[in-house]
C-alpha positions in Angstrom: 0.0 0.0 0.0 2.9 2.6 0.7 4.3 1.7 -2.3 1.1 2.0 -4.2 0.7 5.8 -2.5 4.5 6.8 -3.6 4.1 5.7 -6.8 1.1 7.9 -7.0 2.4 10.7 -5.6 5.5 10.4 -7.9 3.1 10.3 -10.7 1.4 13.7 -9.8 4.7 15.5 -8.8 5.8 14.4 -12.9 2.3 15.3 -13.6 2.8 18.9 -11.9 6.2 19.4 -13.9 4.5 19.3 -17.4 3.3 22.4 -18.9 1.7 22.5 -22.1 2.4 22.3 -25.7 3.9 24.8 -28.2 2.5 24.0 -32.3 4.9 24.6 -34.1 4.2 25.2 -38.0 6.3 26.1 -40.9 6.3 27.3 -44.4 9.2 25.2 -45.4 8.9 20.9 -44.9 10.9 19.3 -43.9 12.9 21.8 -41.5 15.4 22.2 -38.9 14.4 24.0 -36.3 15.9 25.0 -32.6 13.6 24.9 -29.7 15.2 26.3 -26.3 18.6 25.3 -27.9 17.9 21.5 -28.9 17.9 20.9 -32.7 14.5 19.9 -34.2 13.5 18.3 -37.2 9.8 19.0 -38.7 8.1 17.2 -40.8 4.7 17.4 -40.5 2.3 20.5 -41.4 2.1 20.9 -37.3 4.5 19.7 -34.8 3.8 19.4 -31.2 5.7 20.4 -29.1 5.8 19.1 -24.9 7.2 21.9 -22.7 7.8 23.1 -19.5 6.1 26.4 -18.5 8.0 29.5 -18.9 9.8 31.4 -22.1 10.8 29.4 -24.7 12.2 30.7 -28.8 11.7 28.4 -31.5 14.0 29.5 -34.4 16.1 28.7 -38.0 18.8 29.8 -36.4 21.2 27.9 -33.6 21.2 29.1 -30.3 24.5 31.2 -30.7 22.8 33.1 -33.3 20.0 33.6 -31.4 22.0 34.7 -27.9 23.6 37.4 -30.6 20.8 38.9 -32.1 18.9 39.0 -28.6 21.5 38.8 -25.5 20.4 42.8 -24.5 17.1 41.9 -24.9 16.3 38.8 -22.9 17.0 38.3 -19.4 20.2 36.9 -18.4 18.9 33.7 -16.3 17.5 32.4 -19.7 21.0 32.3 -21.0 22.4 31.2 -18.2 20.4 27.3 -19.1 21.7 27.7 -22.7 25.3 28.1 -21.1 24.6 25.4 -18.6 24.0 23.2 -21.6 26.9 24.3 -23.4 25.2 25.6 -26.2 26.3 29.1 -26.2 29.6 30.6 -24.8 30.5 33.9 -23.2 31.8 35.1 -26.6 30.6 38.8 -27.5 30.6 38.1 -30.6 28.7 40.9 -32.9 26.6 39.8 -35.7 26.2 42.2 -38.9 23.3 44.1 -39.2 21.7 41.9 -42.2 22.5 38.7 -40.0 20.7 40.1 -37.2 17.8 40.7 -39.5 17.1 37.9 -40.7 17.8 36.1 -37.2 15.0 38.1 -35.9 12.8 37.0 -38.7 13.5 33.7 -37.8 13.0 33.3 -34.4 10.0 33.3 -32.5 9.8 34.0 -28.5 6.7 32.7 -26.2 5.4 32.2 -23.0 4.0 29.5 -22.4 1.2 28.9 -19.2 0.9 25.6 -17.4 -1.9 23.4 -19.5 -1.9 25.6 -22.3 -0.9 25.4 -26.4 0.9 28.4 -28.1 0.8 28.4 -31.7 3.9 29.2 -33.5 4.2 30.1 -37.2 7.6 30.3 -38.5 8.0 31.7 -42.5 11.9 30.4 -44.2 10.5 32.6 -47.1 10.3 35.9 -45.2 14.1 34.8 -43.4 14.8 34.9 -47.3 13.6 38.5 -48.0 14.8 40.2 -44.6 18.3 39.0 -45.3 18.4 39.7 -49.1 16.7 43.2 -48.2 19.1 44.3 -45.5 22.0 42.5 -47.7 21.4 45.1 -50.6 21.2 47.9 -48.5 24.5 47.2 -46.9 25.9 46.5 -50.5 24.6 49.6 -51.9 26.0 51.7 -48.6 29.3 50.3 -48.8 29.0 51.1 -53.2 27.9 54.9 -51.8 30.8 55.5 -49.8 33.4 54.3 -52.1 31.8 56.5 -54.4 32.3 59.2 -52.6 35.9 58.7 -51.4 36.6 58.3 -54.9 35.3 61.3 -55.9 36.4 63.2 -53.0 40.0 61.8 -54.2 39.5 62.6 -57.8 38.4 66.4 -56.4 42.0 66.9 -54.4 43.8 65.4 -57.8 42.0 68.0 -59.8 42.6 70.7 -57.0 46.5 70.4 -56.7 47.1 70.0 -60.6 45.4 73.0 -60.6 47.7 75.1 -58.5 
């Protein structure tokens, strides 16, 4: 009988631990994904998604990536569990501006409540288009300021042969 009543207690206190689900879907089949860190693999219209309350990201991206393009943002004892599990470092590493982009686009933060089920929608297509936009703007930026050193260096040439 005591065993019977700590194995049901053992069963609740597991029971208690569980939180809800997070449904994950994508525009892009099959796909890697990370949840919390740990890689995933869809490849079903909706995956589901067991998980322990609190805040959770689901992105494209690895967690380093992630800890980059969000480290200022998200309080520090959520890292500390990624560091814990050794999948980020204390590097402070910078991304580029058009990585960062497109990292953001990719990743998706939640909360999620004991007992409940968050939808996630993650798009590979609009990852695409951020990082192509911001790409071409820091192409055509870096094309503008050559431009204009050139010029400016073409003006002092034209200056001191004039003298």
């Amino acid at each position: 009988m005591r065993f019977l009543v700590s194995l049901l207690f053992l069963a609740g206190a597991a029971a208690a631990e569980v939180g809800g689900v997070v449904a994950i879907r994508t525009d892009s089949l099959p796909a890697e994904l990370y949840f919390d860190g740990r890689l995933l693999i869809v490849e079903q219209a909706e995956e589901l998604v067991p998980a322990a309350p609190g805040q959770h990201f689901v992105s494209y991206f690895p967690p380093r990536k992630v800890y980059q393009a969000f480290r200022d943002e998200t309080p520090d004892q959520f890292w500390t569990r990624l560091r814990q599990q050794g999948a980020i470092s204390e590097s402070r590493r910078m991304l580029s501006s058009y990585e960062r982009g497109a990292v953001r686009a990719g990743t998706k933060w939640l909360y999620l409540s004991p007992d409940d089920t968050v939808p996630v929608q993650l798009s590979y297509v609009k990852v695409q288009e951020t990082y192509r936009r911001d790409s071409s703007c820091v192409l055509g930026s870096l094309l503008g300021w050559t431009l204009i050193v050139g010029a400016g260096m073409i003006a002092s040439l034209i200056l001191v042969k004039l003298e």
